[in-house]
DOFI-619332 format. One record per residue (C-alpha): residue number from 1; residue in three letters; x, y, z. Coordinates in pm, whole numbers. Layout:
REM DOFI-619332
i=NUM | aa=ALA | east=X | north=Y | up=Z
...
***
This chain:
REM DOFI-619332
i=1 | aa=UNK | east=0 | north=0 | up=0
i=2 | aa=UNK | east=80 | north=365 | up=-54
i=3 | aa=UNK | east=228 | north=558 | up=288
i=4 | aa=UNK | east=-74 | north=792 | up=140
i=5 | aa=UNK | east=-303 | north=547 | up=222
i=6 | aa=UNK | east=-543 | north=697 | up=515
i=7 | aa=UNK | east=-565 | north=365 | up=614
i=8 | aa=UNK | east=-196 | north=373 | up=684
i=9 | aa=UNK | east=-232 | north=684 | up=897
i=10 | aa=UNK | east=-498 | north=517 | up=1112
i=11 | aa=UNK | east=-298 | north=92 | up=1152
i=12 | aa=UNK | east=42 | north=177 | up=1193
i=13 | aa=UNK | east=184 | north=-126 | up=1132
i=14 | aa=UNK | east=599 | north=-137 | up=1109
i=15 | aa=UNK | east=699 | north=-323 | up=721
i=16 | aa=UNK | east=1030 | north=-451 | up=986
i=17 | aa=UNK | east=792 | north=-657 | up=1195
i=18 | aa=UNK | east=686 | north=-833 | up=925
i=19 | aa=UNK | east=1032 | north=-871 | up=813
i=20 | aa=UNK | east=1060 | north=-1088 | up=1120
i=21 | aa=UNK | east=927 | north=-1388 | up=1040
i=22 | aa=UNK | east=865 | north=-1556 | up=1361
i=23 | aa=UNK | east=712 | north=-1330 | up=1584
i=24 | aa=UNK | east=451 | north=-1235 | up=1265
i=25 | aa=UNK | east=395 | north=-1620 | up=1258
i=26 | aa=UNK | east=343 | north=-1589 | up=1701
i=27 | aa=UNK | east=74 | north=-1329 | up=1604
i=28 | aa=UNK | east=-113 | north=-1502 | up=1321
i=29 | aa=UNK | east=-125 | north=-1829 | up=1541
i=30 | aa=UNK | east=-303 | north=-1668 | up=1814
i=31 | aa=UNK | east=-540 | north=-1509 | up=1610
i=32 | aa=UNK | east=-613 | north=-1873 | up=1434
i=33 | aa=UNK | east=-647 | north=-2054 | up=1799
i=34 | aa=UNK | east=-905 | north=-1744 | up=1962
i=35 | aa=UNK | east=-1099 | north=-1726 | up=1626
i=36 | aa=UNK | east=-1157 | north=-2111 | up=1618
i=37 | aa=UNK | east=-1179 | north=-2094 | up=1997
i=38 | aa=UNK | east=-1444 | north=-1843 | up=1965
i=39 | aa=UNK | east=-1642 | north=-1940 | up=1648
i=40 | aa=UNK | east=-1553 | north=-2337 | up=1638
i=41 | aa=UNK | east=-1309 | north=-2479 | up=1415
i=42 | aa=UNK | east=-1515 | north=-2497 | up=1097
i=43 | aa=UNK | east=-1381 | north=-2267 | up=875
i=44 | aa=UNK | east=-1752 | north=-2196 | up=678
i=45 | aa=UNK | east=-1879 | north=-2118 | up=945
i=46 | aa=UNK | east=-1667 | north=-1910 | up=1106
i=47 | aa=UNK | east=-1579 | north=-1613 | up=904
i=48 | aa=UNK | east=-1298 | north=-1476 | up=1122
i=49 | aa=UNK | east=-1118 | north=-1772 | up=1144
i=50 | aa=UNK | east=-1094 | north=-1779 | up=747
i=51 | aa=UNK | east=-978 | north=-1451 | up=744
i=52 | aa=UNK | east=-705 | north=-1572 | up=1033
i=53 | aa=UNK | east=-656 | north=-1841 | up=792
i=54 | aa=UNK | east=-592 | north=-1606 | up=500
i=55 | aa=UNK | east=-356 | north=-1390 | up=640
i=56 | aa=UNK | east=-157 | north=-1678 | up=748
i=57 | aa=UNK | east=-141 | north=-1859 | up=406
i=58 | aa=UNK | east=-60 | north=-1531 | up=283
i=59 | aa=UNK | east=270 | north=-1553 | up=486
i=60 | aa=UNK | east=364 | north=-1881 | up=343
i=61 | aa=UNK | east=266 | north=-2030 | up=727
i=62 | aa=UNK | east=278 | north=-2471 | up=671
i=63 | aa=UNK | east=-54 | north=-2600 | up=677
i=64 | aa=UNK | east=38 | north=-2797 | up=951
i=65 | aa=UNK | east=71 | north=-2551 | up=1156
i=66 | aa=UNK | east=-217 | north=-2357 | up=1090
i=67 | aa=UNK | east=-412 | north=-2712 | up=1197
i=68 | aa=UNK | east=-291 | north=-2738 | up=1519
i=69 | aa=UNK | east=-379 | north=-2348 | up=1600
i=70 | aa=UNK | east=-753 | north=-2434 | up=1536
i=71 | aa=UNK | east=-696 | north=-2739 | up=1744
i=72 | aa=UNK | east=-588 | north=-2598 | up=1990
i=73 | aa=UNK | east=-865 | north=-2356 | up=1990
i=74 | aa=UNK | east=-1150 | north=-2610 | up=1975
i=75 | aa=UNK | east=-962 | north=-2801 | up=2292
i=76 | aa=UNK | east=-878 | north=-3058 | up=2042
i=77 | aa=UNK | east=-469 | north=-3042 | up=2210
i=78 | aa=UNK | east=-388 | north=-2887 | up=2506
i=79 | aa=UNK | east=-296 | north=-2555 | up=2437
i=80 | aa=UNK | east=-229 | north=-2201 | up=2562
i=81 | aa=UNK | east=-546 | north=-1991 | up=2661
i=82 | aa=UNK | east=-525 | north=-1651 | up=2538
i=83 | aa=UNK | east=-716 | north=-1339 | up=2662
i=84 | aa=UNK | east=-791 | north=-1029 | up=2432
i=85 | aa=UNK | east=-803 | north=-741 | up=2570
i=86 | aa=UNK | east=-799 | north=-358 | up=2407
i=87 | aa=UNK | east=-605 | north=-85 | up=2610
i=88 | aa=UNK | east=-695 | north=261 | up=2551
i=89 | aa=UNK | east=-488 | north=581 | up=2627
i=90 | aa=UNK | east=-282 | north=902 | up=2488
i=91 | aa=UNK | east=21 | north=927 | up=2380
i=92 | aa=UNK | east=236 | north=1281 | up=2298
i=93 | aa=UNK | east=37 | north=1555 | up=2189
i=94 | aa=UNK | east=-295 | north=1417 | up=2286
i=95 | aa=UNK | east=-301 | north=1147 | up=1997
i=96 | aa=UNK | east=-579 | north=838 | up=2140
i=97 | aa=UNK | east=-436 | north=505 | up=2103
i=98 | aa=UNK | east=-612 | north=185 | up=2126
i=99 | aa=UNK | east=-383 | north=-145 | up=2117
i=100 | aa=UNK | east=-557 | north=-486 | up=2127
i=101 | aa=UNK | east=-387 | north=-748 | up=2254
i=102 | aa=UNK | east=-378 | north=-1132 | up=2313
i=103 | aa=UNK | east=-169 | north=-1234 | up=2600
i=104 | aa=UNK | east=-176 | north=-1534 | up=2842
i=105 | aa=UNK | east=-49 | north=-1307 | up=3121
i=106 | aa=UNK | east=-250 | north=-1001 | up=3230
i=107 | aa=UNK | east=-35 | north=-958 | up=3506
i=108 | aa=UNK | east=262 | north=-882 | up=3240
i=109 | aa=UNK | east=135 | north=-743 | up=2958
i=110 | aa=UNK | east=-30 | north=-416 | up=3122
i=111 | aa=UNK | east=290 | north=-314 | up=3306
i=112 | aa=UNK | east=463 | north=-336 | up=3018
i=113 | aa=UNK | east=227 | north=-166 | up=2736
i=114 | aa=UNK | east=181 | north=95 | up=3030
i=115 | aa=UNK | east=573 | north=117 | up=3074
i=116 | aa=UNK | east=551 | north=226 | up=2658
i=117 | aa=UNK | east=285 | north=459 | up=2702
i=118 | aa=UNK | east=434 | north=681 | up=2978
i=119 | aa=UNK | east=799 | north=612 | up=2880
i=120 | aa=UNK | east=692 | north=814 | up=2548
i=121 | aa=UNK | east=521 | north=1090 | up=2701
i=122 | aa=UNK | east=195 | north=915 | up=2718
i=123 | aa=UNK | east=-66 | north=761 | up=3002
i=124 | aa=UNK | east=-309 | north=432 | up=2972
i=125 | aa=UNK | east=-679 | north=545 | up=2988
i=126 | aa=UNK | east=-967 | north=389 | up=3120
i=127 | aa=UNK | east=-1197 | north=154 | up=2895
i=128 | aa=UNK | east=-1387 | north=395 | up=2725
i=129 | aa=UNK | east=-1165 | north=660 | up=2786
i=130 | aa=UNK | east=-1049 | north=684 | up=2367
i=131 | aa=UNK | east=-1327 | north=426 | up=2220
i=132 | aa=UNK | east=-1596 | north=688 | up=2159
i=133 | aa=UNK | east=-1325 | north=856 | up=1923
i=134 | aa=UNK | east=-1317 | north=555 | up=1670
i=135 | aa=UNK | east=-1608 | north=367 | up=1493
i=136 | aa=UNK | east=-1544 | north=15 | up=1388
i=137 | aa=UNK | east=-1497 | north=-14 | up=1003
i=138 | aa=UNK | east=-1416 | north=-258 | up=723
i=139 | aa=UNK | east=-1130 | north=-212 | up=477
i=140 | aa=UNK | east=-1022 | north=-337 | up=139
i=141 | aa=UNK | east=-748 | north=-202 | up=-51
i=142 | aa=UNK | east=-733 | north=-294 | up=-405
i=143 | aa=UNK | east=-487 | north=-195 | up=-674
i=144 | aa=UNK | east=-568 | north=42 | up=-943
i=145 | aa=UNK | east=-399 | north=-154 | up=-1194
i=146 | aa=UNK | east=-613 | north=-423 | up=-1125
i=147 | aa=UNK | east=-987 | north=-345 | up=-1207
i=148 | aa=UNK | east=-1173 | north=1 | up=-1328
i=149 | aa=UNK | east=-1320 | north=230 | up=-1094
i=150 | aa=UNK | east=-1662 | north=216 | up=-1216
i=151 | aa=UNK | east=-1712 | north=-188 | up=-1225
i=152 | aa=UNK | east=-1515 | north=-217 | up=-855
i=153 | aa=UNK | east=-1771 | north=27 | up=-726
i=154 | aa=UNK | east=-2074 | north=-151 | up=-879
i=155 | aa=UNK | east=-1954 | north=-465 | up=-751
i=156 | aa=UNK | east=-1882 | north=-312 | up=-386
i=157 | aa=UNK | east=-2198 | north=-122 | up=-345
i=158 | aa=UNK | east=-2403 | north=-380 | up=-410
i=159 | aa=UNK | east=-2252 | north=-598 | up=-158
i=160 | aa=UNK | east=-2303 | north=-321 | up=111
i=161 | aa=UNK | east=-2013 | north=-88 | up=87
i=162 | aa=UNK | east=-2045 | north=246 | up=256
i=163 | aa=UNK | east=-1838 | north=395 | up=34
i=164 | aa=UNK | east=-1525 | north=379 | up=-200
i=165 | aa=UNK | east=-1218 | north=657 | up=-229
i=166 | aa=UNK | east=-987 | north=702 | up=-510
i=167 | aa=UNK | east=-764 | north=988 | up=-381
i=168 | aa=UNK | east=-478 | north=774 | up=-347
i=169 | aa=UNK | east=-230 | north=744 | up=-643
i=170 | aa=UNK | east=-186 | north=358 | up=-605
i=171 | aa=UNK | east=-536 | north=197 | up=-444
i=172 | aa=UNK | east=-875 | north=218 | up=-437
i=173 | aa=UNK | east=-1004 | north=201 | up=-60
i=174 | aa=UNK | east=-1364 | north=59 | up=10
i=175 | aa=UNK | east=-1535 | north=97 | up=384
i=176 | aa=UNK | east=-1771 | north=-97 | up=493
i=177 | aa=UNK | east=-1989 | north=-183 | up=831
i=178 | aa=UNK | east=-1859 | north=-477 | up=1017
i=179 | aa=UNK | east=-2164 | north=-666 | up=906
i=180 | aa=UNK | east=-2092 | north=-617 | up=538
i=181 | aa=UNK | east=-1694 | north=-675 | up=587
i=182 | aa=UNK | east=-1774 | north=-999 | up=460
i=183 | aa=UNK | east=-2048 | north=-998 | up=186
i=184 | aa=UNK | east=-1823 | north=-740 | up=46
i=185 | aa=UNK | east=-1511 | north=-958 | up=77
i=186 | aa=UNK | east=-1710 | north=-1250 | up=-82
i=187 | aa=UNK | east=-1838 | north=-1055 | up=-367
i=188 | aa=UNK | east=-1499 | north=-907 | up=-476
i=189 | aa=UNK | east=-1325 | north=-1240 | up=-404
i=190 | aa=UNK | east=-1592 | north=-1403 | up=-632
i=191 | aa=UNK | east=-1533 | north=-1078 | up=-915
i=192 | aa=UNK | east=-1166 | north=-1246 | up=-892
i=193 | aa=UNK | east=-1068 | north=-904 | up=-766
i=194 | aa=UNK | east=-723 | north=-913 | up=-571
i=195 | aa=UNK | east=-703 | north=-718 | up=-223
i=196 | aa=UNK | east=-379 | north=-617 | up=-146
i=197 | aa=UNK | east=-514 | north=-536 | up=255
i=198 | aa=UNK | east=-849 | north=-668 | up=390
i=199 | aa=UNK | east=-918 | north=-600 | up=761
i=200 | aa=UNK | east=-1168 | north=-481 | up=1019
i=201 | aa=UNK | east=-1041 | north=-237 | up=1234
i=202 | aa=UNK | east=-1114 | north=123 | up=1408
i=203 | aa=UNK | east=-1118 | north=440 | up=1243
i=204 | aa=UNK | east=-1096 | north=728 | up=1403
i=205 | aa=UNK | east=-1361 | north=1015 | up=1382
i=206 | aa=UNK | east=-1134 | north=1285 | up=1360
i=207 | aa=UNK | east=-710 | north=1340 | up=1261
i=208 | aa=UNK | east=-415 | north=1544 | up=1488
i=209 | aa=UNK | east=-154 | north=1684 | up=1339
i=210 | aa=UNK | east=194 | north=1721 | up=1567
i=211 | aa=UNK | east=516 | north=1915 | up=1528
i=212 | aa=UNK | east=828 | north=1681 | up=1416
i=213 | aa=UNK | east=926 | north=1637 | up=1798
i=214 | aa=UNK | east=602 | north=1514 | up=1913
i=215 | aa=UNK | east=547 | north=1310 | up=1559
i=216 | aa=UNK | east=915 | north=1115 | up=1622
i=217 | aa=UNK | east=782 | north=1035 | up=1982
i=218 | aa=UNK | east=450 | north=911 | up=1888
i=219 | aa=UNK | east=608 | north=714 | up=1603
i=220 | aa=UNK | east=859 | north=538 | up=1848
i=221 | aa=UNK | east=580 | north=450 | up=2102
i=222 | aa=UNK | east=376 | north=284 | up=1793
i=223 | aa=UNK | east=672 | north=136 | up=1686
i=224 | aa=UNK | east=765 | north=-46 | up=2006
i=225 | aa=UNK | east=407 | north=-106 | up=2050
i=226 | aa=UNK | east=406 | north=-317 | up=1718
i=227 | aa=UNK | east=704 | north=-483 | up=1848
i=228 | aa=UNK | east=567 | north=-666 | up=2144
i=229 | aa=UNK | east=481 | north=-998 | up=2140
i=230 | aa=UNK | east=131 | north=-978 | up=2282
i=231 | aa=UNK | east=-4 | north=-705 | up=2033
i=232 | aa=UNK | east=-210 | north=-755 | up=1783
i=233 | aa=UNK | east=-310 | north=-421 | up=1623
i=234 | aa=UNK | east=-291 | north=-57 | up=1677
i=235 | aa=UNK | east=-507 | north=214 | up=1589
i=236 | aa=UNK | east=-433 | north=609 | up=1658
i=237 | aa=UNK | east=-581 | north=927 | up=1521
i=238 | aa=UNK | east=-237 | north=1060 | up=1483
i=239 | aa=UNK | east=-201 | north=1161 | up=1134
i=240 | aa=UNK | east=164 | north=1018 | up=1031
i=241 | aa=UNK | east=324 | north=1244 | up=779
i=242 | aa=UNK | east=441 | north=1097 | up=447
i=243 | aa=UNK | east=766 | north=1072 | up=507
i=244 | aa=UNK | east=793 | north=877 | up=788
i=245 | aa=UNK | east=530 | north=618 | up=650
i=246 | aa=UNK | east=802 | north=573 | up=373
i=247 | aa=UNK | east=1089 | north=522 | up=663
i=248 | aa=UNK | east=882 | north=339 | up=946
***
């Protein structure tokens, strides 16, 4: 995706963590084992879980693998439990954070994202404290290259899209509810229509804008943020400038 991309302003998500192979793979697998965990292991029926499954084929992850994450979801082996859980706060400048999480130790994972927040500048909130500043969207990127604008927005709208963007150079964006993230995903999938990012995720209401200082700090905290082990995603309103998407 383009560091235009406002979806790239809103999940900051550091290209080096993917570079690192292992602890993306640590990441995917919990997501397989809660969705299956949470929606059984049959992957029909379960919508999240075959987008878990996606995203982890997408990374090259063995099948092998990706079997015994459901399994151990469903109780099938003995497994890990993991807990999600979203914390919300601000970091410098005011920007609202929220960072969910999977962890299988409360009692070390909130010291620690705390420790990021106020090492940075920032303080953990209350639940509730940032939520009210996001609304829960879904999100497909798809190349330009790839299909025209007019037929991708016939074929999005009348799966349920909310609406589709053209301003960047590179993608077309398409937002959806979280009830039509997957009608919409089925119908362009079906269009053999390539998404080059498909997720459900918080956007924020509004943007903020920070001087260089305050941008490097923020982008450090969402940078180690992205680096720990128990985090899954993070979402700011901070808007990142251009030229730090192309260096983060």
């Amino acid at each position: 995706m383009s560091g235009h991309s406002k979806w790239a302003t809103i999940k900051h998500k550091k290209g080096a963590l993917d570079a690192k192979r292992g602890k993306l793979f640590t990441k995917l697998i919990k997501e397989i084992t809660v969705a299956a965990r949470m929606g059984g292991g049959v992957v029909e029926n379960n919508p999240r879980l075959r987008k878990a499954i996606s995203d982890a084929k997408g990374q090259s992850m063995p099948g092998d693998t990706i079997k015994n994450a459901i399994k151990r979801g469903t109780g099938e082996i003995e497994g890990v439990t993991y807990e999600e859980l979203t914390y919300e706060g601000y970091g410098p400048g005011g920007v609202a954070l929220m960072v969910e999480t999977m962890t299988d130790n409360t009692n070390r994972t909130t010291p620690e994202i705390r420790h990021m927040f106020e090492k940075q500048g920032g303080n953990l909130g209350t639940p509730g404290s940032v939520r009210f500043q996001f609304d829960k969207k879904g999100y497909f990127a798809v190349e330009k290259s790839v299909v025209g604008e007019d037929k991708l927005m016939e074929i999005a709208l009348e799966a349920g899209a909310d609406d589709l963007q053209s301003d960047d150079p590179e993608i077309y964006e398409i937002y959806t509810t979280p009830e039509n993230f997957e009608p919409v995903r089925q119908a362009l999938e079906t269009a053999g229509i390539a998404t080059v990012e498909a997720k459900l995720g918080m956007i924020p209401q509004n943007y903020i804008s920070l001087d260089e200082s305050k941008s490097k700090s923020v982008m450090k905290l969402l940078e180690n943020l992205d680096d720990h082990d128990d985090v899954q995603n993070v979402y700011s309103n901070f808007d990142i400038p251009a030229e730090m998407m192309e260096t983060a």
